[in-house]
C-alpha positions as CSV (number, residue, x, y, z in Angstrom):
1,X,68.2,116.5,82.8
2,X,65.1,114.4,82.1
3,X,64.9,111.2,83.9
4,X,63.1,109.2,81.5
5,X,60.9,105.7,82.9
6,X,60.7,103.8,79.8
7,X,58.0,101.6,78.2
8,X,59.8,101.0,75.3
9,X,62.9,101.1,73.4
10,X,64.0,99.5,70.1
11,X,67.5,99.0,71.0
12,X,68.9,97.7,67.9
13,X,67.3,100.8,65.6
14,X,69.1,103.2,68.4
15,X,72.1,101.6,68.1
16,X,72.2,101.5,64.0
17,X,70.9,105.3,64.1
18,X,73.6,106.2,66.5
19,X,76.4,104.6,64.8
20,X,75.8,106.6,61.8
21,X,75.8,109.7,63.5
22,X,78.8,109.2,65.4
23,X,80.6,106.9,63.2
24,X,79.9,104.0,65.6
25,X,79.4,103.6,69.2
26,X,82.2,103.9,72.2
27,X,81.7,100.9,75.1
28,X,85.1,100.5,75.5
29,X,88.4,102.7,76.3
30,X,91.6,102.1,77.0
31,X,94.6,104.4,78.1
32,X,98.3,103.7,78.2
33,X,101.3,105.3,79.6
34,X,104.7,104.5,78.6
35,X,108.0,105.6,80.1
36,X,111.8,104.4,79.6
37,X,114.8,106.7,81.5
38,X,118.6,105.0,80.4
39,X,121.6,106.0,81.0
40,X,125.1,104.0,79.7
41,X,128.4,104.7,80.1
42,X,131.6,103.2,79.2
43,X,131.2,99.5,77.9
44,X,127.8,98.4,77.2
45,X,127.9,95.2,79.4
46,X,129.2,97.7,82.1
47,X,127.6,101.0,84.0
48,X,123.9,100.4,82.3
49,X,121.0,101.7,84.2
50,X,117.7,101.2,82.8
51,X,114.4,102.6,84.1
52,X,111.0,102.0,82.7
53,X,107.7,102.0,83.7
54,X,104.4,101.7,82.2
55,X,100.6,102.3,82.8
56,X,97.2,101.1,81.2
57,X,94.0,101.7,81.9
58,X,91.1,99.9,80.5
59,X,87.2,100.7,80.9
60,X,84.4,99.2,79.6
61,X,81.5,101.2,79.2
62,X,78.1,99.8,79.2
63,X,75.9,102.7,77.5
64,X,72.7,100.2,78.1
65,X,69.7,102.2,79.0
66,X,72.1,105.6,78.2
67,X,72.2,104.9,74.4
68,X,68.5,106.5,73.8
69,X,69.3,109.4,76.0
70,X,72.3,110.0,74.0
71,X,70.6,109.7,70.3
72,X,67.5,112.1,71.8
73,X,70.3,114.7,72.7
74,X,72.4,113.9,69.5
75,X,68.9,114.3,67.0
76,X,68.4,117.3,68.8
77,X,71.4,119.3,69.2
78,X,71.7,118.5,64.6
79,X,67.8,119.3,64.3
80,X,67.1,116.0,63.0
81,X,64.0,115.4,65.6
82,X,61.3,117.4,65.4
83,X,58.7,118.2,68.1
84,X,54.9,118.3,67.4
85,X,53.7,117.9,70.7
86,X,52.2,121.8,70.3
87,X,51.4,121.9,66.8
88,X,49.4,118.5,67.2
89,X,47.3,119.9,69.8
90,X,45.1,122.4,67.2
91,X,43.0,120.4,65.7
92,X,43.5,122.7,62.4
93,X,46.7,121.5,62.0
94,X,46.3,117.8,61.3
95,X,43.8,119.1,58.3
96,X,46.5,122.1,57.1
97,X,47.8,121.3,53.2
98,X,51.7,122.7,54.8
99,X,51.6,119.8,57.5
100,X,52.4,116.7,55.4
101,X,54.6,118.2,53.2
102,X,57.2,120.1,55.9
103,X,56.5,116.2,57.7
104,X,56.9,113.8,55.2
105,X,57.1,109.9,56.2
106,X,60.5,109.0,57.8
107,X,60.7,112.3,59.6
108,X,61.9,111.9,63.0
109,X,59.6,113.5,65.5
110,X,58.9,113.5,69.4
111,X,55.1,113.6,70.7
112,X,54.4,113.8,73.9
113,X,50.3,113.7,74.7
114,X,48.0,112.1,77.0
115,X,47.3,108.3,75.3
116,X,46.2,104.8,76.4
117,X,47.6,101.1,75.7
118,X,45.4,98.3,74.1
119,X,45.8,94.8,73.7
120,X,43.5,92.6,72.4
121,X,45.1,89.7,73.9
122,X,44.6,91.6,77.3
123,X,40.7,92.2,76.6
124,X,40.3,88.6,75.8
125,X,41.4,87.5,79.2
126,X,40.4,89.8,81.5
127,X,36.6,89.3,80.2
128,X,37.5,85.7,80.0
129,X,38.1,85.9,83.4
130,X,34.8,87.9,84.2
131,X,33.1,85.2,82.5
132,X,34.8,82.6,84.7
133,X,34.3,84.2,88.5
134,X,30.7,85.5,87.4
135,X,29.8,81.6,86.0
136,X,31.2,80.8,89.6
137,X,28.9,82.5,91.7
138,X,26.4,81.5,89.9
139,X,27.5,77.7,91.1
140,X,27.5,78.6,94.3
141,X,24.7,80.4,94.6
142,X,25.7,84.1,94.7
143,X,24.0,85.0,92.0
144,X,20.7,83.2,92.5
145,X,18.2,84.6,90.9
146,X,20.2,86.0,87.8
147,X,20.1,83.0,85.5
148,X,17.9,79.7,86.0
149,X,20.5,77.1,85.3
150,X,17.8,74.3,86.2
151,X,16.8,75.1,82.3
152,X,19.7,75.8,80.1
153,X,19.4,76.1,76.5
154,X,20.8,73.7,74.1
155,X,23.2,75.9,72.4
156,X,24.2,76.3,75.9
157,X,24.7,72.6,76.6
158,X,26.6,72.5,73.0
159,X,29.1,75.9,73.8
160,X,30.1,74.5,77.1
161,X,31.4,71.1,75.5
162,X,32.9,72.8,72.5
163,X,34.9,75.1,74.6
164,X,35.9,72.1,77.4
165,X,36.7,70.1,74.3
166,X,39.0,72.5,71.9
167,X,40.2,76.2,71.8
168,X,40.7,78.2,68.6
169,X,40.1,81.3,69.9
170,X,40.7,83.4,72.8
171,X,36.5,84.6,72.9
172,X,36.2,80.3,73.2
173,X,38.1,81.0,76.9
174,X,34.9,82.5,77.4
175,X,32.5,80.7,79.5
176,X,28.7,80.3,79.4
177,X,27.4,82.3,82.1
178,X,23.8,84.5,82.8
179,X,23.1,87.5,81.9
180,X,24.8,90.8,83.8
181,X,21.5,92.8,84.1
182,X,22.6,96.7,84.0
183,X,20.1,99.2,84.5
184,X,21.6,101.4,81.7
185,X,23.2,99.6,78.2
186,X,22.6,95.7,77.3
187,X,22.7,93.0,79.5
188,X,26.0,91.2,79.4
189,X,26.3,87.8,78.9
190,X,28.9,85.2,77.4
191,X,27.5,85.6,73.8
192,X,27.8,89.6,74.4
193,X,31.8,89.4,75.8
194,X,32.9,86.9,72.9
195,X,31.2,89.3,70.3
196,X,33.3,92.5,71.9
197,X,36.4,89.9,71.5
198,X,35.9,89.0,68.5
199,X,35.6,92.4,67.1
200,X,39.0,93.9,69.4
201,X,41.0,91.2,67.5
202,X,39.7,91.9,64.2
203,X,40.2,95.6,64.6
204,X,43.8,95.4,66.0
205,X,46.6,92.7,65.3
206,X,47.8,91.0,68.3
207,X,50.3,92.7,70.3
208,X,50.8,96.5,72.5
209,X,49.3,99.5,70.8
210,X,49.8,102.9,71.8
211,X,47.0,105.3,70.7
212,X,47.6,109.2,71.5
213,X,45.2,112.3,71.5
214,X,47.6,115.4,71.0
215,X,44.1,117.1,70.1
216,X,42.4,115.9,73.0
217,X,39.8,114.3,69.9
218,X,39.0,110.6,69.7
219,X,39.2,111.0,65.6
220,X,42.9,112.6,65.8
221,X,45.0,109.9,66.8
222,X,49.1,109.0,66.9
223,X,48.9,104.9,66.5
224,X,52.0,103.3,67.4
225,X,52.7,99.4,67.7
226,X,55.2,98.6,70.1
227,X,56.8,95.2,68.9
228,X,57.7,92.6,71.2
229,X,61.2,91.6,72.4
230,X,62.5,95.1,72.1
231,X,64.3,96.2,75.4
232,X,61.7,97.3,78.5
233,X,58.9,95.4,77.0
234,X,59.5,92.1,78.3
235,X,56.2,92.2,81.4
236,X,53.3,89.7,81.3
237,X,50.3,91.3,79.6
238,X,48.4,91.2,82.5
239,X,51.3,92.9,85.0
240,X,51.9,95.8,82.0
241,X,48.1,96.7,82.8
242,X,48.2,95.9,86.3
243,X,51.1,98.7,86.4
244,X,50.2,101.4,83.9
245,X,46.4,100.4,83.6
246,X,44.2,101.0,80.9
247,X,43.5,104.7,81.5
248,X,44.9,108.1,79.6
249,X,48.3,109.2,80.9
250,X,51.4,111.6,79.5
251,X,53.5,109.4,77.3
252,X,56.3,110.4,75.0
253,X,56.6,109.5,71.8
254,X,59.7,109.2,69.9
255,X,60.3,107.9,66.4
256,X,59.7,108.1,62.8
257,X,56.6,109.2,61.0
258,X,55.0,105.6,59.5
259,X,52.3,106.7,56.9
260,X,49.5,108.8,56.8
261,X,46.1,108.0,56.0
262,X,44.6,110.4,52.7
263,X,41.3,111.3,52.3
264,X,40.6,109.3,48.9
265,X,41.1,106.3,51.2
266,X,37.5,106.5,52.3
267,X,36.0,106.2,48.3
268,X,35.5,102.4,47.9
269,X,38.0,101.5,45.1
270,X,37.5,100.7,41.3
271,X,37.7,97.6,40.0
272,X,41.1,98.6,37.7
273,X,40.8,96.0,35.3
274,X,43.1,93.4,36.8
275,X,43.6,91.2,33.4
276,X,45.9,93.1,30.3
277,X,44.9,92.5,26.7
278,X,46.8,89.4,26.9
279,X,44.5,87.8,29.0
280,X,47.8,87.9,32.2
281,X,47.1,89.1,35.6
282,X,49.4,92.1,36.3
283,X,50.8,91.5,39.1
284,X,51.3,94.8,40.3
285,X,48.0,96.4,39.2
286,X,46.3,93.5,41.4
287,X,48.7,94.8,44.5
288,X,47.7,97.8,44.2
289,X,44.0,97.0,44.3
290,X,44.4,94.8,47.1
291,X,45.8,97.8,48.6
292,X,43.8,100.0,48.2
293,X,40.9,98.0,49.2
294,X,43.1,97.4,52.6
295,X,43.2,101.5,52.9
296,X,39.1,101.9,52.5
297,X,38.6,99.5,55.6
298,X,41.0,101.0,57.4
299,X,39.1,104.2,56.9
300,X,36.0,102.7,58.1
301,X,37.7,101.5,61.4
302,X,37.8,97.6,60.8
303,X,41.5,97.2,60.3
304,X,44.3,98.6,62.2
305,X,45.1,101.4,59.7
306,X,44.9,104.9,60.9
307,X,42.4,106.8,59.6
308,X,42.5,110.4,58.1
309,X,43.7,112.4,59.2
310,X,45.4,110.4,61.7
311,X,48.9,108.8,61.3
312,X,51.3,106.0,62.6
313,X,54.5,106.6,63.9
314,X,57.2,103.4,64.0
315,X,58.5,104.0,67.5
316,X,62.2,103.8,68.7
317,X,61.2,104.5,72.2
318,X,58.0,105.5,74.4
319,X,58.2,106.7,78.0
320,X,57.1,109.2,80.5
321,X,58.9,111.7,82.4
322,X,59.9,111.0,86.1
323,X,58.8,114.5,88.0
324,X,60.7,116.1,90.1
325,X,59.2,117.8,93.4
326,X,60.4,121.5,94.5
327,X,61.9,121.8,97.3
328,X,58.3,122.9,98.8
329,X,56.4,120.2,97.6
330,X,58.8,117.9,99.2
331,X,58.8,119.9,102.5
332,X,55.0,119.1,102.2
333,X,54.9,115.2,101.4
334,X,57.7,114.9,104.3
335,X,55.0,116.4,106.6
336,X,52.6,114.2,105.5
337,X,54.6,111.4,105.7
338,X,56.1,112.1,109.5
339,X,53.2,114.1,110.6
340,X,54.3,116.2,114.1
341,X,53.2,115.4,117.6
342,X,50.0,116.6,118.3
């Protein structure tokens, strides 16, 4: 059995799959038991024994956490889930013609790869609060040296009482502050953290993304977007990162496949002559252009659309596996944890 910590579970999609498959869900049963022993003789109103007893039982089950566990088995054990956790990891097989058309979008498939979370949201603060301890040492004199604040620039001046003023933004949470010299890459300064900001939440909507590299390749990715108010992702921002940080781990994937980005995707598109002979917009020609035009920035990494030959998945659950020590290994961490007498 595979004890699952979860990041993520869309609740309500497990509970609709589920029910299909099993004709509905069971979180409740009840049992009863029914006996009756008579025995009459003679006149009715005389010599009348009457025995009867009865018993009922009533449980309510809360499947809760359970009712993934149970669709993962169920999806399985009918071959409805398919796992590309090993196919994924050649890097041929993401280009192959056979691999689209055996896993066509709405297939239900498992990945489990090494991956990282992103949230622009997240970015924005945590270099919004750089900018705020950094400006702080400056003030009291930490940092002397690094910026001569006796001679600020007007745009300076201007920025500070924009920001103090009114918020659009989350890059405006961003105070002025000196330059960061580095001996290697740019110098970082306000003007440098609001760009990176800028450009995070222009690349990705707001909200959790899962990215994973099955491939172990940057350019072969599994996007995910985890939605909010699904079961398990109900932390803070900041205490999601602060637990699982911002690093590569092993995460599962489970769900269906979303779309996949196509190679013509990259070939800016033609204008397709939005006006008919009647002089009326079609409505559905200009859709598709829009489209289309959507899909080519996509595939030149300014929206959050995968690019080929990567694909999304819409997920109905991510987590990672609990491991379980050998009987060895936890011989060995209870020596290390109650080390002997020397």
């Amino acid at each position: 059995m595979i004890l699952r910590e979860f990041l993520y579970v869309d609740t309500d999609k497990v509970r609709g799959m589920l029910a299909q498959l099993n004709g509905g869900i069971t979180e409740e049963e009840r049992q009863a038991n029914k006996n009756d022993k008579r025995t009459e003789a003679g006149l009715k109103s005389l010599g009348m024994y009457t025995q009867g007893w009865s018993e009922e039982s009533y449980i309510q089950k809360s499947l809760g956490d359970a009712l993934f566990q149970i669709l993962e088995e169920t999806l399985d054990s009918q071959e409805l889930l398919r796992d590309l956790s090993s196919e994924l990891s050649d890097p041929d097989f993401w280009y192959s013609d056979n691999f689209r058309e055996e896993v066509p979008p709405g297939t239900l498939v498992r990945v489990t790869a090494m991956g990282s979370l992103f949230d622009a949201r997240y970015a924005a603060s945590l270099l919004a609060s750089f900018g705020t301890t950094y400006s702080g040492l400056q003030d009291l004199g930490i940092l002397e040296g690094v910026l001569d604040k006796k001679s600020p620039t007007k745009q300076q001046g201007s920025r500070n009482t924009s920001v103090a003023s009114h918020i659009d933004q989350p890059e405006d949470l961003i105070p002025e502050f000196g330059p960061v010299r580095q001996p290697v890459g740019p110098d970082i300064d306000a003007k440098f953290l609001r760009s990176v900001v800028k450009i995070a939440r222009g690349m990705f909507t707001p909200g959790l993304h899962l990215n994973l590299s099955p491939a172990n390749n940057d350019q072969l990715i599994v996007g995910a977007r985890l939605q909010e108010g699904r079961q398990f992702l109900d932390s803070e921002t900041e205490i999601l990162f602060a637990r699982y940080g911002v690093g590569k781990q092993l995460w599962t994937l489970v769900g269906s496949i979303g779309h996949y980005a196509r190679p013509e995707d990259e070939l800016p598109p033609k204008d397709p002559g939005l006006v008919n002979d009647d002089k009326q917009v079609v409505r559905a020609r200009f859709a598709d252009y829009v489209n289309s035009f959507m899909r080519y920035i996509g595939s030149l990494g300014f929206a959050d659309i995968p690019k080929y030959p990567s694909f999304s998945v819409v997920p109905l659950a991510v987590y990672r596996s609990v491991p379980r020590l050998t009987p060895a290994e936890l011989m060995k961490v209870s020596s290390l944890s109650y080390p002997e007498n020397q």
